[in-house]
C-alpha positions in Angstrom: 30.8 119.4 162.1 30.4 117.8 165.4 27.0 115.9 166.6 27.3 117.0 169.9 27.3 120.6 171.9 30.0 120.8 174.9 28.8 121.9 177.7 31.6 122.0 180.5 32.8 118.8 182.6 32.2 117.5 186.1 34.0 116.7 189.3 34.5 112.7 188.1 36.1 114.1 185.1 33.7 113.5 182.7 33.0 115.7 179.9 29.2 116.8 179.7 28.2 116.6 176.1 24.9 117.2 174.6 23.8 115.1 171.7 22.1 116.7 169.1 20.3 113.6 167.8 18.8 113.7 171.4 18.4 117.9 171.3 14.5 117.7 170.4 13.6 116.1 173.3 13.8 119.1 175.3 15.6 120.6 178.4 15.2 122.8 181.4 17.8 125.3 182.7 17.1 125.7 186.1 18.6 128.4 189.1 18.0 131.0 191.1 18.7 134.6 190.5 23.1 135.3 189.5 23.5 131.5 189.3 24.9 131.5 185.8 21.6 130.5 183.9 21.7 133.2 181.4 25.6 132.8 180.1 24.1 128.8 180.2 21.6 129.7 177.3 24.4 131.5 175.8 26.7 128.8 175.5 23.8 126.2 174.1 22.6 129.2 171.9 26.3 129.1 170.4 26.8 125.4 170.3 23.3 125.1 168.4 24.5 127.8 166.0 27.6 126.2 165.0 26.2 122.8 164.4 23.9 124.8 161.4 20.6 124.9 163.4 18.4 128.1 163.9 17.4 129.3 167.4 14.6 131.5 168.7 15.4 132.6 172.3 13.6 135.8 174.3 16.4 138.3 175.8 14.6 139.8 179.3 17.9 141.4 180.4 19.6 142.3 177.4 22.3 140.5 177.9 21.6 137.6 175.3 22.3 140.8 172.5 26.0 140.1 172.8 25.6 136.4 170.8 26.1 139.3 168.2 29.8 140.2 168.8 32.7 138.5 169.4 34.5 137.8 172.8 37.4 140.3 173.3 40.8 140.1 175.1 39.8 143.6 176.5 36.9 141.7 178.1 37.5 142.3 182.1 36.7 138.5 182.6 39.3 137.1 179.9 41.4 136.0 181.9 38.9 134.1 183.6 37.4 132.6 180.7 40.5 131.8 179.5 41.3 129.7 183.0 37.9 128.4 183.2 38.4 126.8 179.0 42.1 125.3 180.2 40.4 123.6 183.3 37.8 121.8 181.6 40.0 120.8 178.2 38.3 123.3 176.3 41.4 123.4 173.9 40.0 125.2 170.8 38.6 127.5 172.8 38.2 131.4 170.5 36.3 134.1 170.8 33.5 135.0 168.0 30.1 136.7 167.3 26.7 134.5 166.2 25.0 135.4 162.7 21.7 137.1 164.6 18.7 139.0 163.8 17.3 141.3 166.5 13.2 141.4 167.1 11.2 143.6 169.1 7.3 143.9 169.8 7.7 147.3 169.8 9.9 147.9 167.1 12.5 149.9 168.9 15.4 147.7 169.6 14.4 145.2 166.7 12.4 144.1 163.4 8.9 144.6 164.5 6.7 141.0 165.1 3.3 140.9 164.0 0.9 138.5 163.6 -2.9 138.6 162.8 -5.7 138.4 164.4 -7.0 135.3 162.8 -3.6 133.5 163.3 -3.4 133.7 167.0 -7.3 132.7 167.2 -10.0 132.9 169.8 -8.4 130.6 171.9 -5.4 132.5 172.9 -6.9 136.1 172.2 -8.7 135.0 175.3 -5.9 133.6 177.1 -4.1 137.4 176.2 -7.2 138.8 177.6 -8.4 137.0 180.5 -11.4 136.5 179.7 -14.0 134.8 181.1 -15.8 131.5 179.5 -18.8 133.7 178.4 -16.6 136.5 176.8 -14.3 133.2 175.4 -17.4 131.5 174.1 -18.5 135.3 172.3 -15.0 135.4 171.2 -15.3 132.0 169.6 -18.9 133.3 167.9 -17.1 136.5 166.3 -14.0 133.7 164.6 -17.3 131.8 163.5 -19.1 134.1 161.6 -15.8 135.9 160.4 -15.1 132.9 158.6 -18.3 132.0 157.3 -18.8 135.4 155.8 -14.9 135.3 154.4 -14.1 138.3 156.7 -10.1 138.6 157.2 -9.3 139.7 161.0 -5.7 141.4 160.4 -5.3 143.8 163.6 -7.5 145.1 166.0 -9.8 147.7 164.8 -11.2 144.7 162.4 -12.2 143.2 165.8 -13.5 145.8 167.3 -15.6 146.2 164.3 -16.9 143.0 164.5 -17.8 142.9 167.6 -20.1 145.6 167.1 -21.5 144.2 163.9 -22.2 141.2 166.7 -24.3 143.4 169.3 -25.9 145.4 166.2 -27.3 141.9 165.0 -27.5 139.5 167.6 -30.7 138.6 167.1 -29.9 137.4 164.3 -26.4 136.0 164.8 -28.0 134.6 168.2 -30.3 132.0 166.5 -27.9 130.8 164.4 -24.6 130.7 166.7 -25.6 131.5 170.3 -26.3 133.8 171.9 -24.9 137.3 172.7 -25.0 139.9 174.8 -23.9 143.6 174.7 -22.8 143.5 178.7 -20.1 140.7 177.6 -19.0 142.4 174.3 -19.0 145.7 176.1 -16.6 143.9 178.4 -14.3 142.8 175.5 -14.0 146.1 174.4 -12.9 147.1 177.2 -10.0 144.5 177.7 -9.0 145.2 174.5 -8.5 148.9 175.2 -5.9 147.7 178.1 -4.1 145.8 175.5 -3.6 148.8 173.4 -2.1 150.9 176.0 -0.4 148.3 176.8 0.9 148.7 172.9 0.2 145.6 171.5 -1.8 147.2 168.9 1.6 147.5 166.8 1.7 143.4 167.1 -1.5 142.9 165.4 -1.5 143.4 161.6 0.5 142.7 158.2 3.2 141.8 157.5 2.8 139.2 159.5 6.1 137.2 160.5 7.0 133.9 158.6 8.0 131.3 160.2 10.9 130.6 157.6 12.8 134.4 158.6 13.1 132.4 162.4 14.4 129.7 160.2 17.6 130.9 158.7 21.2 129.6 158.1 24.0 132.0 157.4 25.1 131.2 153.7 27.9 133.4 154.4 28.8 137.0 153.1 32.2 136.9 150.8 31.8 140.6 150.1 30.7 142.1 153.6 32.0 145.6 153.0 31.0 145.9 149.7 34.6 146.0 148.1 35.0 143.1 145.6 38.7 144.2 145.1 40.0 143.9 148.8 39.6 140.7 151.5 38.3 142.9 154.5 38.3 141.6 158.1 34.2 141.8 157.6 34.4 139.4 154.5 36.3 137.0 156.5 33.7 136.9 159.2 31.0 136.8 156.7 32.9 133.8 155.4 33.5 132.4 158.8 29.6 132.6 160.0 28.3 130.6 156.6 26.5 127.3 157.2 25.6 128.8 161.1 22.4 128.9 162.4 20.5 132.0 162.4 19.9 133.2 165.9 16.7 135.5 166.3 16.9 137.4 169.8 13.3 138.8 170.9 14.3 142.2 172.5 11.9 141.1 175.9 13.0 143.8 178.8 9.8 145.5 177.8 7.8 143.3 177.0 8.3 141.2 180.1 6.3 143.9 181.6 3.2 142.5 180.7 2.4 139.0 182.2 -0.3 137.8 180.3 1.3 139.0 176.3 5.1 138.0 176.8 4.3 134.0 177.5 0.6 134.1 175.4 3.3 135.4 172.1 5.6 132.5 172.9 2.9 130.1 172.9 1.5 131.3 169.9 5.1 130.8 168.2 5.0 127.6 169.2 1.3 126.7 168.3 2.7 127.9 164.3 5.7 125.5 164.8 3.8 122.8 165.7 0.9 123.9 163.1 3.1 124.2 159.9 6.2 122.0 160.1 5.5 118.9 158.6 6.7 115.5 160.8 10.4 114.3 160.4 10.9 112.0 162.7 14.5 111.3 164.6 16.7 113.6 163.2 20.6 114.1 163.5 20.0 117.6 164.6 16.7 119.5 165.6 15.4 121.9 162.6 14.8 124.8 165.2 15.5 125.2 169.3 13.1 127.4 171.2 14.1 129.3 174.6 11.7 130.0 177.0 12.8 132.3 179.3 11.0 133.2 182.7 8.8 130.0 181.6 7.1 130.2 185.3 5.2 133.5 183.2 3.6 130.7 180.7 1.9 128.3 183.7 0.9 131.6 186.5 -2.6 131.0 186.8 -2.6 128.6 183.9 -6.5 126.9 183.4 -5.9 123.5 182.9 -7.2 123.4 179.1 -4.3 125.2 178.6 -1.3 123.1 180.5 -2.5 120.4 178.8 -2.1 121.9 175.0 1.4 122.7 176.5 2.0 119.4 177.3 0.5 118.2 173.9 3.0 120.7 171.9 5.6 120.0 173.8 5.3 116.3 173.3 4.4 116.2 170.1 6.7 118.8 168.3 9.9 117.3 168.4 8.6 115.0 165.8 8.7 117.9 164.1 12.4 118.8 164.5 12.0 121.3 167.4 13.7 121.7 171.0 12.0 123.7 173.5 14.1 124.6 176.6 12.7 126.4 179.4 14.3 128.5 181.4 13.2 129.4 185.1 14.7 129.4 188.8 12.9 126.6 189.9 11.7 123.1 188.2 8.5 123.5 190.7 7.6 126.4 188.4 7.4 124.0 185.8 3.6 121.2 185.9 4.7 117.6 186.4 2.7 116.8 183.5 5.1 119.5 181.2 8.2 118.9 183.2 8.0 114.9 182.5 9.0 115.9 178.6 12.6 117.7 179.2 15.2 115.0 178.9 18.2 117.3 179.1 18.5 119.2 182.0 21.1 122.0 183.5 20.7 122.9 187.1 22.2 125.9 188.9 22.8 126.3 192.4 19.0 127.1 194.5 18.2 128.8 198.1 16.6 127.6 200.9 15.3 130.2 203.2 11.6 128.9 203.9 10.2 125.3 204.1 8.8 125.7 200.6 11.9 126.2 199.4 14.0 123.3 200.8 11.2 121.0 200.2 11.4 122.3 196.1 15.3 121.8 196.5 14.4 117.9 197.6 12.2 117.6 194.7 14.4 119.2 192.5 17.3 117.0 193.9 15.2 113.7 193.3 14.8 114.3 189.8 18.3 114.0 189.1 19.8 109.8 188.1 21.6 109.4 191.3 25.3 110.1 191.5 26.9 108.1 194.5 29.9 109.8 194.7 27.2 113.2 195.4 24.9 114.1 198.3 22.5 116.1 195.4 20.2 117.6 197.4 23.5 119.1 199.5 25.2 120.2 196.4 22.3 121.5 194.7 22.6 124.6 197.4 26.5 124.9 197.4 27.1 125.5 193.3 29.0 128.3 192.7 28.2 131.3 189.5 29.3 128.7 186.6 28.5 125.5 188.2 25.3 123.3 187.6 24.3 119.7 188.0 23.8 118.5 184.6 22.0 115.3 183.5 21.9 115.0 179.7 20.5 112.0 177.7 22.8 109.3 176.5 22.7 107.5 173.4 19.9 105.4 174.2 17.8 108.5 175.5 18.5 107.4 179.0 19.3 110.4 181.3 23.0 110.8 182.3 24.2 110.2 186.1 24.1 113.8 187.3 27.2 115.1 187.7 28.7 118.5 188.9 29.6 120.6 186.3 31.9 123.8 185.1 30.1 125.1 182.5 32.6 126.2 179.5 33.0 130.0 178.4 31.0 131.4 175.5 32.5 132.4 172.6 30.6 135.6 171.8 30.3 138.5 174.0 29.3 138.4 178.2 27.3 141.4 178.2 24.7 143.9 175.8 25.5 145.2 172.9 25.6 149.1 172.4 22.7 151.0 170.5 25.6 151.6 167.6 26.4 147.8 167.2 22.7 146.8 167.7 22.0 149.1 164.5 24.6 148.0 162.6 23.3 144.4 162.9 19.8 145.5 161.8 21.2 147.1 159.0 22.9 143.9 157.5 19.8 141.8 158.8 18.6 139.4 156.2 15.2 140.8 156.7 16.1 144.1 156.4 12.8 146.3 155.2 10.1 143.0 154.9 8.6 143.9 157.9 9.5 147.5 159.0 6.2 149.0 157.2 3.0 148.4 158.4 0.7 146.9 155.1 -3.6 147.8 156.3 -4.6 146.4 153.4 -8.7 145.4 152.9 -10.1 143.5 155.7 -13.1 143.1 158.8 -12.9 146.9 159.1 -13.4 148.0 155.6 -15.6 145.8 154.5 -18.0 146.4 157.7 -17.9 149.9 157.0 -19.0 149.8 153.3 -21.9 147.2 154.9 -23.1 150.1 157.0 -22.5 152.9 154.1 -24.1 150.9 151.5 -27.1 150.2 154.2 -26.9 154.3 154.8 -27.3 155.1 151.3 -30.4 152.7 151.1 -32.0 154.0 154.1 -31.5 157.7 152.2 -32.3 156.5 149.1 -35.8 155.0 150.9 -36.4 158.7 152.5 -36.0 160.7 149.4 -38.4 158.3 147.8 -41.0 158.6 150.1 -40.6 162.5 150.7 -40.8 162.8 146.5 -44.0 160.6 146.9 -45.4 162.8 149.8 -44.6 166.3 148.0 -46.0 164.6 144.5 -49.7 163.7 147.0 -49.4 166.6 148.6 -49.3 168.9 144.8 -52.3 166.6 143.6 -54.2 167.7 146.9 -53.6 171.5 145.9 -54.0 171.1 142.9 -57.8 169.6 143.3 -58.6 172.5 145.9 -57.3 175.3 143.4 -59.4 173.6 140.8 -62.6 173.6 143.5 -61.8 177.5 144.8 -63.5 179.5 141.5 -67.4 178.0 141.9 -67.0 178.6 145.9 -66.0 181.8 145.6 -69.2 182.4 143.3 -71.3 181.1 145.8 -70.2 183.1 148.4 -69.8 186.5 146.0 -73.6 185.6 144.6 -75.1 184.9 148.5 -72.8 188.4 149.2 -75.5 190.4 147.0 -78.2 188.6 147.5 -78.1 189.3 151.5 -77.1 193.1 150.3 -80.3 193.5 148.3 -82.7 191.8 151.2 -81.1 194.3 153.7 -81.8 197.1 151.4 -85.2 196.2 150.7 -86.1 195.8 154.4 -84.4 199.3 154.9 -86.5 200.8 152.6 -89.6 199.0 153.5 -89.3 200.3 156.9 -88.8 203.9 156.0 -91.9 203.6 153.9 -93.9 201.9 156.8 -92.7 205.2 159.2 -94.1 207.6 156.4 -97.4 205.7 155.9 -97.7 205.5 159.6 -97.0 209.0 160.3 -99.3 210.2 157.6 -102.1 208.2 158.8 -101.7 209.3 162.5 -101.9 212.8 161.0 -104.7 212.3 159.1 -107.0 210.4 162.2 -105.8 213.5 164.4 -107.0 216.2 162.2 -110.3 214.4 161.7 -110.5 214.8 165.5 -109.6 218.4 165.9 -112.2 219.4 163.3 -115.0 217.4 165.2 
């Protein structure tokens, strides 16, 4: 197996050669739009693969899908590939197809990705987000307490569920972590709403991807077609793929669509590379290489806080065995602080229509180790589709003299692949069914929810007790009346007769007092008349 990845040659006749000792020190492909950039990741893609080593790379156009098949003579640019490998010396020059697995946020043109909510932390949930340093800082808060009270954060209805178990106790949780308000978790809520219909709801959740499925070499496949008795054209290819490098294609045309989750997902990636491989030093050949296309995505609007943890990952992980290339149309997309950290670079031809432009071109130009039998700066605007001025680091990890370069053919297909060939890769995929079922197991969510049932049934259990104690009062009151009623009622029956009897004695006292009076008025008048 070779230690070193050609790449095409130049106009002094020398071949351009990358080094795969030197491949973890990183590299920028560079070019405007049509310049060649794309079939440039292919052919490092390829070269990476066959020297055993796994690659991540992001597919925006859809074009990267064809690392999946084999070249064909019926190609309409065979001809021309074939030319362009005789030119150069490219004398082994064949067609074939990469050992890949496809990947897709959305789960329709790939495995689905997922990660957790706790994995990609507060830091970059915010940078997902946009929020602001208050919502950050609230964000922060909610990670805090989750992990203090054991609390897993899987996908996002666990969040959402914490962030109102924040706002329903922040008195509480304010003392003790800082404070909150509902105006800035109201405003999370509603971020996180746009991000899940955006669809990134499907990213968050289990099971989450391991780092060791983007990790893969091809051991080979003897018995492709599952027929031990014959030796099929598919066992051959199985045979002729083992010891490759896995190649896992992120299906991106989609997801490339939303600014802030298509760079924030790579530099999460990252962030786990860098976080779980352990440090190895120089190696012969990197572990892993990582693509990042449309880079300029990652740094739009950057805060500083988070150029320089790119800077820090970037330097710092190919200790770790990993190569990060980024891929963009122009270096000036790219901080100085970042762009200081790719040794190995591949630039395609650049325009200048406006005085921004040709003053990028001069910069890009004097980045370059000067060539003196090139005008760079001149050049760097007259490079055909398949040219680039390529600078790659030498032995001693000094960069090359630049020099003008055909870049060689790939191997594996120019062009998508069709929805038929894309699922008959997925069905052979290595990772076939690990990740195609969502797992909500136990989490935030569930466990907030039986907090607020189990504080329910208390607060029910308190009101029946205190009704039972109110209706057991209440029965002892009526009771106690009922017990006074009898003697009352005597009272009021014995007064009842007693006021009967003085009304009929004064009745009949003054019907005795008329007949005594009339008598006696009788009597006096009589005693009169007689006189």
């Amino acid at each position: 197996m070779s230690d070193r990845i050609f790449i095409g040659k130049d106009t002094d006749g020398k071949v351009q050669e990358l080094l795969l000792n030197k491949a973890n020190r990183h590299g920028l492909i560079a070019g405007a739009t049509g310049t060649g950039k794309t079939v440039t990741l292919q052919i490092l893609t390829e070269g990476f693969s066959k020297a055993g080593i796994p690659v991540f790379c992001a597919d925006v156009k859809g074009d990267l899908s064809g690392l999946s098949q084999a070249g064909s003579t019926r190609h309409k640019l065979h001809d021309k590939l074939i030319a362009r490998a005789e030119k150069i010396g490219l004398s082994d020059y064949s067609y074939s197809a990469m050992p890949v697995i496809f990947w897709d946020f959305y789960a329709k043109q790939g495995h689905p990705v997922r990660t957790t909510i706790t994995e990609m932390g507060p830091t970059l949930l915010a940078r997902l987000m946009n929020l602001t340093e208050a919502q950050e800082g609230i964000m922060t808060i909610a990670f805090e307490l989750a992990d203090d009270e054991n609390m897993l954060l899987l996908d996002l209805k666990d969040l959402r569920a914490l962030l109102n178990y924040l706002v329903d106790n922040k008195d509480e949780i304010g003392r003790k972590y800082g404070n909150v308000t509902s105006q800035s978790v109201a405003a999370i809520h509603r971020k996180l709403l746009t991000l899940e219909r955006a669809g990134a709801e499907g990213f968050f959740g289990e099971p989450a991807l391991k780092l060791k499925d983007l990790m893969r070499v091809h051991e080979g496949t003897p018995d492709s077609d599952g027929d031990a008795e014959t030796l099929s054209l598919e066992d051959l290819d199985g045979a002729h793929m083992k010891g490759r490098g896995v190649v896992s294609i992120l299906a991106a045309d989609d997801l490339i669509n939303l600014p802030s989750v298509y760079p924030t997902f790579l530099l999460w990636l990252l962030s786990e590379l860098f976080e779980e491989l352990p440090e190895v030093g120089n190696l012969d050949k990197p572990k892993m290489v990582f693509f990042f296309d449309e880079a300029h995505l990652l740094f739009d609007e950057a805060p500083k806080a988070l150029v320089d943890k790119i800077e820090q990952v970037a330097r710092l992980i190919r200790s770790k065995g990993v190569g990060i290339y980024f891929v963009t149309q122009n270096p000036s997309d790219i901080p100085d602080s970042v762009l200081g950290q790719l040794g190995n670079r591949i630039q395609h031809a650049l325009r200048a229509y406006t005085p921004n432009e040709q003053k990028s071109i001069r910069a890009a130009a004097s980045s370059f180790r000067e060539n003196p039998n090139l005008d760079t700066e001149e050049v760097i605007t007259d490079l055909g589709v398949g040219e680039a001025l390529v600078s790659l680091l030498d032995e001693k990890g000094v960069p090359g003299i630049v020099g003008r370069t055909l870049i060689r053919p790939p191997a594996s297909r120019l062009g998508p692949v069709t929805k038929a060939e894309r699922k008959a890769v997925m069905k052979d995929s290595p990772v076939g069914g690990k990740y195609d079922t969502p797992n909500d197991r136990e989490s935030a969510y569930e466990e907030l929810a039986a907090r607020d049932q189990a504080a329910a049934e208390a607060a029910e259990a308190a009101r029946k007790a205190e009704e039972k104690a109110e209706h057991a009062e209440g029965k002892k009151q009526t009771q106690s009346r009922q017990r006074k009623t009898p003697s009352s009622r005597k009272k009021r029956s014995t007064r009842k007769k007693d006021n009967v009897i003085m009304e009929q004695i004064k009745y009949e006292g003054k019907l005795f007092m008329r007949r005594e009076g009339r008598r006696i008025l009788r009597g006096i008048l009589g005693a009169m008349m007689r006189r």
